[in-house]
C-alpha positions in Angstrom: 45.7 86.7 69.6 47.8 89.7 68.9 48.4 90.2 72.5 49.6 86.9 73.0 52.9 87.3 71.5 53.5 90.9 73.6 52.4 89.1 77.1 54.7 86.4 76.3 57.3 88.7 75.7 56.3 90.7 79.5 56.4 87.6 81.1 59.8 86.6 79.5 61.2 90.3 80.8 60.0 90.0 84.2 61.5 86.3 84.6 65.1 87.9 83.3 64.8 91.0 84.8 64.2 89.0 88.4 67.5 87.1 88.3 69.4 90.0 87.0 67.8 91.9 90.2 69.0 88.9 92.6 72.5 89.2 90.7 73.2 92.9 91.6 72.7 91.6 95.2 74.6 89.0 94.9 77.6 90.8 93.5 76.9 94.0 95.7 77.4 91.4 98.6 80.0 89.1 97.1 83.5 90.6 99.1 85.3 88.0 100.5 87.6 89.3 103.9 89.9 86.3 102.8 90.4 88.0 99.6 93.0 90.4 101.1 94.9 87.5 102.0 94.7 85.4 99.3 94.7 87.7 96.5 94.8 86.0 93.2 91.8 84.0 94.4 90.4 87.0 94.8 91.0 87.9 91.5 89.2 84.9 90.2 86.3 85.6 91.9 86.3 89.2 90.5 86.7 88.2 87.2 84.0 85.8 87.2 81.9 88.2 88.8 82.8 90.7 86.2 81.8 88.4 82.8 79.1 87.8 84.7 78.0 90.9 85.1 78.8 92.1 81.6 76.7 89.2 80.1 74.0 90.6 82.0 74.5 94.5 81.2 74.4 93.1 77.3 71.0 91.0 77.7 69.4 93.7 79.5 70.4 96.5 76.8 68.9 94.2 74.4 66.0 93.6 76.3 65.6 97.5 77.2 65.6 98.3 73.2 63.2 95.6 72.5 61.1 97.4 75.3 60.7 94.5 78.0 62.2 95.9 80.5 62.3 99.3 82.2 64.6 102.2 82.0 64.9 102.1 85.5 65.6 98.1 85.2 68.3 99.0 83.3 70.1 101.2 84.9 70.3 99.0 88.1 71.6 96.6 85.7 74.6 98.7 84.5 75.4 99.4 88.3 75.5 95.8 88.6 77.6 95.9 86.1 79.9 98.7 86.9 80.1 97.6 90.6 81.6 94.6 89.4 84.0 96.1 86.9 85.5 98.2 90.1 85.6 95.2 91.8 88.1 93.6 89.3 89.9 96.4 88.6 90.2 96.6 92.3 91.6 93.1 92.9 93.8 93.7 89.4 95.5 96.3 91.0 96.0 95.0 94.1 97.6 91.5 92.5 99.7 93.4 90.9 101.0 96.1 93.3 100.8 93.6 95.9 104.3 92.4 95.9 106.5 94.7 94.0 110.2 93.4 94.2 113.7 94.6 93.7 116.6 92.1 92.6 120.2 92.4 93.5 121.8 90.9 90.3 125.1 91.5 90.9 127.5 93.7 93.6 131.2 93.6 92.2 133.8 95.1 94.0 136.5 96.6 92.3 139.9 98.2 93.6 141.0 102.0 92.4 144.3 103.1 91.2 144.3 104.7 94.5 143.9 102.1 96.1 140.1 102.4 97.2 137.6 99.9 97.1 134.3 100.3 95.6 131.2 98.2 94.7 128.9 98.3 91.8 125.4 97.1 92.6 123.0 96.5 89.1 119.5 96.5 90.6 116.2 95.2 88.2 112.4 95.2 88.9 111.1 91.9 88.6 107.3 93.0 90.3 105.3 90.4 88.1 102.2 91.9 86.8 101.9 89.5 84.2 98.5 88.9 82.5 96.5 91.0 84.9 98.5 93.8 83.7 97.8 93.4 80.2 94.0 93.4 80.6 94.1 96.7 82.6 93.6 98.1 79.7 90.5 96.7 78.7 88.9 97.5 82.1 90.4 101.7 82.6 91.3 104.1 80.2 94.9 104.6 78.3 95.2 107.7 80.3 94.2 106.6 83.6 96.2 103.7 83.2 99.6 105.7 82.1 99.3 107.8 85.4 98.6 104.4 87.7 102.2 103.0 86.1 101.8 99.6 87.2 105.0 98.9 85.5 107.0 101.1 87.8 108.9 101.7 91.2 109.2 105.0 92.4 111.7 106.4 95.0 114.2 103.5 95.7 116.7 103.8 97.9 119.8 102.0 98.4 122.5 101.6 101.1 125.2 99.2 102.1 125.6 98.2 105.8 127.8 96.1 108.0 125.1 94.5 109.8 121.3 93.9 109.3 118.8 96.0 111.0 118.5 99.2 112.8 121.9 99.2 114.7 124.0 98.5 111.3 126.3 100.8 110.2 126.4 102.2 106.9 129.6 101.6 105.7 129.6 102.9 102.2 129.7 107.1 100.4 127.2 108.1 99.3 125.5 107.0 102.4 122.1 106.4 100.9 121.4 106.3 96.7 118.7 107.7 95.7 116.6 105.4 91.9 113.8 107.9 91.4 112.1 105.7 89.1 112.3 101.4 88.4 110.9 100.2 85.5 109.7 96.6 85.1 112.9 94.6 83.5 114.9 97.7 83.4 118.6 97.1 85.3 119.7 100.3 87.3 122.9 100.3 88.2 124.5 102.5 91.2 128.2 102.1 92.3 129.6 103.0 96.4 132.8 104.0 97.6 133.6 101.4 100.5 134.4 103.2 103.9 135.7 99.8 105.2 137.4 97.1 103.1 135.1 94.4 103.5 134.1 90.8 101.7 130.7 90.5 101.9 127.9 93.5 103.2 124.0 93.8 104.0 122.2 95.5 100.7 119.7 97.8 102.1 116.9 98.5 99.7 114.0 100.7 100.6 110.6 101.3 98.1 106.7 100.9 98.3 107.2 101.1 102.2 109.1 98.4 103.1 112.7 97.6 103.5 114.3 94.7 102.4 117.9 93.3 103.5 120.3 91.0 102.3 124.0 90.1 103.1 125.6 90.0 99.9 129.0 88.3 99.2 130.7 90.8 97.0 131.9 89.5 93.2 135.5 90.7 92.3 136.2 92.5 89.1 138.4 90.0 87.3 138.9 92.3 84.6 141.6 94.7 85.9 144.0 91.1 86.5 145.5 92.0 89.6 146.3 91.1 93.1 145.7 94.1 95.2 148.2 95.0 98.4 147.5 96.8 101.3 149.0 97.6 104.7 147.7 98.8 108.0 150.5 100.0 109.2 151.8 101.7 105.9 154.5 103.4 108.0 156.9 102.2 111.2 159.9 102.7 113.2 162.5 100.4 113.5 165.5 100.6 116.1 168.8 99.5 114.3 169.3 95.5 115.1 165.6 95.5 115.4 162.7 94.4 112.6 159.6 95.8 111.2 156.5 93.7 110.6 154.1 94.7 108.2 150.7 92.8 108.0 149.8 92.5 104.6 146.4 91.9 103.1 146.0 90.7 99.6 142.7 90.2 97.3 142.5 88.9 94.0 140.8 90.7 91.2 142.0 88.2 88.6 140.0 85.4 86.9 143.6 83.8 86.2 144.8 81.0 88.8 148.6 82.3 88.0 151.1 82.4 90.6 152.2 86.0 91.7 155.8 86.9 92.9 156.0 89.0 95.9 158.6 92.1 96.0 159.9 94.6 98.2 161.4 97.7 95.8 163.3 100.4 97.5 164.9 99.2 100.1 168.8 99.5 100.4 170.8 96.7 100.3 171.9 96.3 103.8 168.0 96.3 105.0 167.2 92.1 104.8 163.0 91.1 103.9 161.1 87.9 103.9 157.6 87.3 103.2 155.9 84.7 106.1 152.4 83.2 106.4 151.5 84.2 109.7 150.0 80.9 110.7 152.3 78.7 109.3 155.4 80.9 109.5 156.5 79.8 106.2 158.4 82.0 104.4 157.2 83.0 100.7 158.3 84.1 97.6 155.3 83.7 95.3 151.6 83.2 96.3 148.9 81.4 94.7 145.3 81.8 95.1 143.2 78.4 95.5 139.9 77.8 93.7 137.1 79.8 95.8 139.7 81.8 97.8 140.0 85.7 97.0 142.0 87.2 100.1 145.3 86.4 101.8 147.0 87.4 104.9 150.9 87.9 105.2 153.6 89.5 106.8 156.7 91.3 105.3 159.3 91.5 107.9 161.9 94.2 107.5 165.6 93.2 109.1 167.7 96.1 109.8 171.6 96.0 111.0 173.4 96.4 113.8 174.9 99.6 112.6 173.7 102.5 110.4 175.8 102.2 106.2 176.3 104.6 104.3 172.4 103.4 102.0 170.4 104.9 104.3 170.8 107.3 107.3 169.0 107.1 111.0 166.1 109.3 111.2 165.0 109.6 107.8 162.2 107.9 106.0 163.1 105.0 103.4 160.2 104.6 100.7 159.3 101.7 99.2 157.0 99.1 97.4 155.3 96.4 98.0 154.4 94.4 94.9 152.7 91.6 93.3 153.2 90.5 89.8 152.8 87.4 87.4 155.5 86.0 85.2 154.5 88.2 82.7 154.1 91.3 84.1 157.4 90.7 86.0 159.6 90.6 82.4 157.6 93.7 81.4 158.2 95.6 84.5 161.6 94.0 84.9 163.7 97.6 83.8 161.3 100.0 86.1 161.8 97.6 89.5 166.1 97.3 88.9 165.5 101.3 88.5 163.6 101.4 91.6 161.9 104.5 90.8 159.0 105.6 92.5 157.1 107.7 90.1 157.6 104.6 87.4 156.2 101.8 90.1 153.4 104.2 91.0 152.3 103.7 87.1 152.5 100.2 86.9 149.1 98.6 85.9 149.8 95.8 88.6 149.2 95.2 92.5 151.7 97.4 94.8 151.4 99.4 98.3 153.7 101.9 99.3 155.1 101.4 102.7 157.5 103.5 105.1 160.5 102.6 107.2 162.1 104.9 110.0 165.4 103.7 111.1 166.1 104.8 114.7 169.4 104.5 116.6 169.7 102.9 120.1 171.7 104.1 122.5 173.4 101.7 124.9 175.6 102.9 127.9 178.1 100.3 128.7 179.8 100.2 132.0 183.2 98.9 132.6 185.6 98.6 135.8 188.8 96.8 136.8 187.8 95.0 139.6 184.3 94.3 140.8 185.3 92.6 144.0 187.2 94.5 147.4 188.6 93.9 150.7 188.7 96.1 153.1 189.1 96.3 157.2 186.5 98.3 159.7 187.2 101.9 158.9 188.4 101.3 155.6 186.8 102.2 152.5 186.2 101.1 149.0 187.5 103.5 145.9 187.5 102.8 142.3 186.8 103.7 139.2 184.6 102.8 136.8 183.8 103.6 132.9 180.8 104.1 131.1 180.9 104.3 127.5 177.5 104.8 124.6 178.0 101.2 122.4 174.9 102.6 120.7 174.1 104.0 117.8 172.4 107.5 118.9 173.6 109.8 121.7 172.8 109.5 125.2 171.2 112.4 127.3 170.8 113.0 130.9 173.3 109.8 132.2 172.4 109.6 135.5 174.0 107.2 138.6 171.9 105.1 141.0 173.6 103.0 143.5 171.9 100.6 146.3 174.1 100.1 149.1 174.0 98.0 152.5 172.2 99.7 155.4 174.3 102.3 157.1 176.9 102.8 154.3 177.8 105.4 152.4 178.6 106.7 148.5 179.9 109.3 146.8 180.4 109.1 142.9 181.8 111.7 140.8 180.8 112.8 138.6 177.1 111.9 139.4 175.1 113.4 136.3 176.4 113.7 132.6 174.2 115.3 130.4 175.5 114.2 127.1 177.6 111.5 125.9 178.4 111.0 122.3 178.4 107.7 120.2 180.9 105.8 121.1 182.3 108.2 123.8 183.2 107.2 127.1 184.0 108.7 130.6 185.3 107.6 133.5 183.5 107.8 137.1 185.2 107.8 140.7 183.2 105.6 143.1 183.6 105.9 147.3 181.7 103.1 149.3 183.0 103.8 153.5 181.0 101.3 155.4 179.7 102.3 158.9 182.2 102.5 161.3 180.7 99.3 163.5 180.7 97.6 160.8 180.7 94.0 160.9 182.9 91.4 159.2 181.3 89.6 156.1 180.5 90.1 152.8 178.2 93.0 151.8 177.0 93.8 148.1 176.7 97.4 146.4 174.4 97.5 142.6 175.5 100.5 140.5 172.4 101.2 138.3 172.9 104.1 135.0 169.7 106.4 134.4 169.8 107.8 130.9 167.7 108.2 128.1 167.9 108.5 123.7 165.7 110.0 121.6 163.2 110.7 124.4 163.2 107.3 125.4 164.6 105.4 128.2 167.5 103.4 127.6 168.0 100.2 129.2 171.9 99.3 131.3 172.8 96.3 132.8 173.4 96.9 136.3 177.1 96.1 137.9 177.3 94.6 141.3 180.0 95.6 143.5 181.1 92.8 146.4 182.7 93.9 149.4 184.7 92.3 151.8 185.2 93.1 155.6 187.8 91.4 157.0 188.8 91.9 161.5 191.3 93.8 162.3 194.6 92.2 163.3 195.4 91.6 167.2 199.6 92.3 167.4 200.0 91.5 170.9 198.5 87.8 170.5 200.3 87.5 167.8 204.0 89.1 169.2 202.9 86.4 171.7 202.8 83.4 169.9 205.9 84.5 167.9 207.6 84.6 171.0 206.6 81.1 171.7 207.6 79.9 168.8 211.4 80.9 168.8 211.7 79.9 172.1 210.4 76.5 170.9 212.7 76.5 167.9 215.4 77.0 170.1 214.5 74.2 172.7 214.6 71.6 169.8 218.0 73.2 168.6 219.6 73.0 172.0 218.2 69.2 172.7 219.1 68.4 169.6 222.7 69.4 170.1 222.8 67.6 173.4 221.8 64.4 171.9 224.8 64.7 168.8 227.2 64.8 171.8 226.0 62.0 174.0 
């Protein structure tokens, strides 16, 4: 009877020990390949796996100390039990380094004093480890678990593109910037240079090996409260009479929907400007921005006159500003833009581009003659004169005479090259045209064309057309002839005319 109660207690061990055998197998042999697909699935199965287990490593310690089961029993027990502890911590880890992700929060771009753009990304780790990651540390050690850093992103790297993909151009300084660590709700913020004034551009962001792009439309800083200017062509030439067109680009960096007044400062008063919207050609004074809108395209156009004043001379450079200014910061700049001085624009804490006229004279030869149109007889020829002045503003060089005459004529001009001629100077030049000497009678035509140049470059002259005339030559003995015949009728109607009075 005393044995009863101990081969109860055998029996009772070797039905729980014969699951708890079956169990390790099952667990040992309980991977799922879908798992790695559908990892928080996974998880669940782990983690049921895993209580299970541990329910089964305490039973079995109490039974080993109650001494009805083996040592050996046991032990296979605790790697049961261990096997499925890896196995969660396994499928922890992978949930949560699974999908670690980097979020663009904001990219604002920003103008310099300068006049440089640049962009200021704020980056954040949002990889969601959530509950999984809390129990980590009831399945590892606090060590193990600080050197795993679950919570972290190492070695990001971010760059700004024009395009997506390989062929996209980084269009930003530094090229590439280098986050050495990201930690889990923790913004990091990196700011670019922009190599090319752009609106919107592709955030490159590389980490955990994999690259992730997005084209990101680019947030202005409203907080400097200005409308920025800028010009392509910051400097051009101008002939006098002529125009300069500037293309103007203008971006708001103002949360205000105030009108801004447009300016040109510096330039003299006998240069005219107007501000036009290239695609409606209306001309401006004052710009608005519309709800949603942050850039503008316009044109300054630059009138010069006729002839050079005494405000500005040919040749020389004329500086001035460009500017764009609300109500109030015209009446507090009001003093520094009727001063028009440069170094006090330059400091003003508003929108402005400094641009760059070149006046440059024209020259203009001018030719002139008397009489355009001759008559001559065969073996004549045609002589005048003719006068060529510079009605430019700049001196001509190198005045040289072309003209196209009738096949088998002939020209000489004198003099036939002139290799300066002053503004407003003039000289005259001899022309001979002799015709070939069968020439026939009709009407033949002669261009003068002028050759010169101004500055290096060609100038254009109207070209003069001379008509010519050949009339026959005279034949005296028909016409002694018919005289003859015409007294000697004059005188037959005086003498019959007599003869009849008498009668």
């Amino acid at each position: 009877m005393k044995r009863l109660p101990l081969l109860i207690g055998l029996l009772a061990g070797l039905v729980l020990a014969a699951p708890r055998a079956l169990d390790a197998q099952v667990i040992q042999s309980a991977y799922n390949p879908r798992d790695d697909q559908y990892r928080i699935l996974g998880l669940v199965r782990a983690q049921a796996e895993y209580e299970r287990a541990a329910g089964d490593h305490d039973r079995a310690v109490q039974l080993f100390e109650n001494g009805l089961i083996s040592e050996q029993e046991l032990s296979e027990m605790r790697q049961a039990f261990e096997r499925a502890r890896v196995n969660y911590l396994q499928q922890s880890l992978a949930v949560i380094f699974a999908s670690p992700h980097v979020t663009i929060e904001r990219a604002v771009k920003s103008r310099a004093a300068d006049g440089k753009s640049y962009v200021r990304l704020t980056l954040r780790n949002t990889t969601g480890g959530g509950v999984e990651s809390a129990q980590l540390s009831e399945l590892i050690e606090q060590e193990l678990l600080e050197s795993l850093k679950p919570d972290e992103i190492s070695n990001v790297y971010v760059s700004l593109k024009a395009d997506p993909g390989i062929d996209g151009a980084i269009i930003s300084r530094p090229y590439e910037h280098h986050i050495p660590v990201m930690r889990v709700g923790e913004p990091a913020v990196v700011s670019f240079r922009l190599l090319r004034d752009v609106e919107e551009v592709v955030v490159s962001v590389n980490y955990a090996d994999k690259i992730e792009e997005k084209k990101i439309f680019l947030e202005k800083d409203a907080s400097a409260n200005i409308v920025s200017v800028q010009s392509v062509q910051f400097s051009q030439e101008a002939d006098l009479g002529g125009q300069a067109v500037y293309d103007l680009r203008l971006e708001r960096f103002t949360g205000d929907a105030n009108a801004f007044r447009l300016l040109a400062v510096g330039l003299p008063r006998d240069i005219r400007y107007e501000f036009t919207d290239p695609l409606t050609n209306a001309r401006l004074t004052q710009i608005r921005f519309p709800e949603g809108e942050s850039q503008k395209d316009l044109q300054l156009s630059a009138f010069l006159p006729q002839r050079s004043a005494d405000s500005f001379n040919i040749d020389e450079p004329i500086n001035f500003w460009v500017l764009a200014l609300d109500d109030e910061a015209l009446a507090e700049s009001r003093d520094v833009i009727e001063s028009a001085d440069s170094a006090a624009i330059e400091a003003l804490p508003t929108g402005k581009s400094r641009l760059e006229l070149v006046p440059r004279g024209v020259g203009r030869a001018e030719l002139r003659a008397m009489n355009l149109y001759h008559e001559i007889r065969p073996g004549g020829a045609v002589e005048m004169d003719v006068t060529v002045r510079n009605s430019g503003t700049r001196t001509l060089d190198n005045l040289r005479f072309r003209i196209d005459l009738p096949l088998g004529w002939d020209a000489t001009i004198e003099p036939e090259f002139i290799s300066y001629l002053a503004v407003d100077a003039e000289q005259r030049v001899s022309l001979l045209l002799t015709p070939p000497v069968d020439v026939m009678v009709g009407d033949y035509e002669a261009r003068l064309r002028t050759e010169s140049a101004a500055a290096g470059r060609a100038v254009e002259t109207e070209d003069k057309t001379i008509r010519v005339h050949v009339a026959a030559s005279a034949n005296w003995l028909g016409t002694g002839a018919l005289l003859v015949a015409l007294a000697g009728l004059i005188v037959g109607i005086v003498i019959f005319g007599l003869r009849l009075s008498r009668r």
